[in-house]
N, C-alpha and C positions, 0 to 999 in steps of 0.2 A: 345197185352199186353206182355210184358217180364215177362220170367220166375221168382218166386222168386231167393233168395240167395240161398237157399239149392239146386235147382236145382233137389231134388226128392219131387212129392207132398207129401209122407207120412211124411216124415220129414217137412215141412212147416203146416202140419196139426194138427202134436203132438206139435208143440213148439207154432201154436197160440192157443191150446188148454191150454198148461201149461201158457203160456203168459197171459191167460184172465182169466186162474182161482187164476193165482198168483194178478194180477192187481186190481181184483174183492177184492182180500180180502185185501186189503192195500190202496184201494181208501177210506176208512172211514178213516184214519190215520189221525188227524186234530191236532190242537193246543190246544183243547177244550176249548179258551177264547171264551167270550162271545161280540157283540160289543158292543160299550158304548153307552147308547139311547141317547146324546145329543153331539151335533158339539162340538167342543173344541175351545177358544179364538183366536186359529192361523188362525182356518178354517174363522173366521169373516172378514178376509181381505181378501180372496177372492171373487171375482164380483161372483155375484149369476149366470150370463151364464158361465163362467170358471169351477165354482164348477160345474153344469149341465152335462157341456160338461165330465169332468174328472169322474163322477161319473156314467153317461152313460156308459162310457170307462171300469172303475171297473165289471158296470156289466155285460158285454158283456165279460171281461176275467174271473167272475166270473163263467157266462153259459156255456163257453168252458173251462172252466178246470172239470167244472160239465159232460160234455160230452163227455170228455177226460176215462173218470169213465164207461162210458157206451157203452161198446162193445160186441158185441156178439158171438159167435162162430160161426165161419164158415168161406168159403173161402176167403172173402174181406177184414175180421177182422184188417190185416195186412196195409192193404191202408187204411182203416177206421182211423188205431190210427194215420196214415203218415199225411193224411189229419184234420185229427182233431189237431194234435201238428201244421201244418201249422195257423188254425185256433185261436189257443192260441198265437203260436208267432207276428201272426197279431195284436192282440188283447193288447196283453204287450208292443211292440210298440207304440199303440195310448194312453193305459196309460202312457207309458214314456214319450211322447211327450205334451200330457194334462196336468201331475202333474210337469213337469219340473222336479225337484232336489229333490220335497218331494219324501219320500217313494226310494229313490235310493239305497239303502242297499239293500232294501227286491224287490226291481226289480231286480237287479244287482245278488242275490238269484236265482229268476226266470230263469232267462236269462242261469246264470251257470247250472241250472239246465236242463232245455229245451237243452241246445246245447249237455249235456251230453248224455242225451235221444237220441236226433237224431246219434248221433256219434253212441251209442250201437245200432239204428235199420241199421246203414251202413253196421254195421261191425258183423249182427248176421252170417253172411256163414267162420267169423273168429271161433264160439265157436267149442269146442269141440261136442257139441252133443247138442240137441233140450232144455233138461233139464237146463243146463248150458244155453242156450241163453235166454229162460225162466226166470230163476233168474236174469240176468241181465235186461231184461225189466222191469220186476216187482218191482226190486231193485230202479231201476231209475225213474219209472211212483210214486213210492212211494216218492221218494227225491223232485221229481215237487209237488206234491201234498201239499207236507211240506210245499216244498217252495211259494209256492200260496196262501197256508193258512194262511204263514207271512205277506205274502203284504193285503192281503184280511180283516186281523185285524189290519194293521196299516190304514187300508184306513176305517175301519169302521165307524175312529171318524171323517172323513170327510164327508162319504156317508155311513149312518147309514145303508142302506139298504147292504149292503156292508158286507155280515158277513163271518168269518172267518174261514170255512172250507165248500171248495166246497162241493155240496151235490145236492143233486137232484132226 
């Protein structure tokens, strides 16, 4: 296995400590809408397997962005959230590709969001110090979350089960 980006463990061990206690408290950050209990007139022209399929898809990005939220301390913490964001990227993919064009705002959200995320975990051996790389994770695991939550509520009136703030 390669070394993290700090290249000293005490340093990789305060920053996923500040990283998961910052993340921990910004993973509730939601939109606080509610979904709407009944499809809307657009969703009626979708094939009942379409809808399935796409709604599948929601909530399979909705479990990974709910598990995105749930990390723990300690030494893997780091590959945990690497692999869990691959997990959400896979995931917004098959709703891009399921929903077509619907919902492409608040994917296109997602997306900006996610790639911001990974860019700051390329780039944590650029911070100044563990605290600062800390704020920026947290900052940016907070902006996906946002951003999730939007799609997650526009897709509700699609796939009611579909509600709009990862949780878990």
């Amino acid at each position: 296995m390669r070394p993290g980006p700090w290249g000293a463990a005490p340093i990789g061990a305060a920053l996923l400590s500040a990283v998961l206690l910052a993340a921990g408290c910004s993973s509730g950050s939601g939109s606080g809408a509610s979904p709407s209990p009944t499809p809307s007139a657009t969703s009626a022209a979708a094939s009942p397997t379409a809808t399935s399929v796409v709604c599948m898809n929601v909530a399979a990005l909705r479990a990974s962005l709910a598990e995105l939220g749930h990390i723990s301390v300690g030494p893997n913490a780091l590959d945990k959230l690497k692999k869990d964001l691959t997990v959400v990227k896979d995931n917004l993919a098959a709703v891009k590709e399921s929903a077509g064009t619907e919902w492409s705002a608040q994917i296109d959200g997602v997306q900006t969001a996610l790639s911001k995320l990974q860019k700051t975990l390329s780039n944590l051996g650029s911070q100044p110090n563990a605290a600062a790389a800390a704020k920026a994770v947290s900052t940016d695991v907070a902006g996906l979350t946002r951003a999730g939550s939007n799609l997650l509520a526009a897709a509700s009136e699609r796939c009611p089960e579909a509600t709009p703030t990862p949780s878990g």
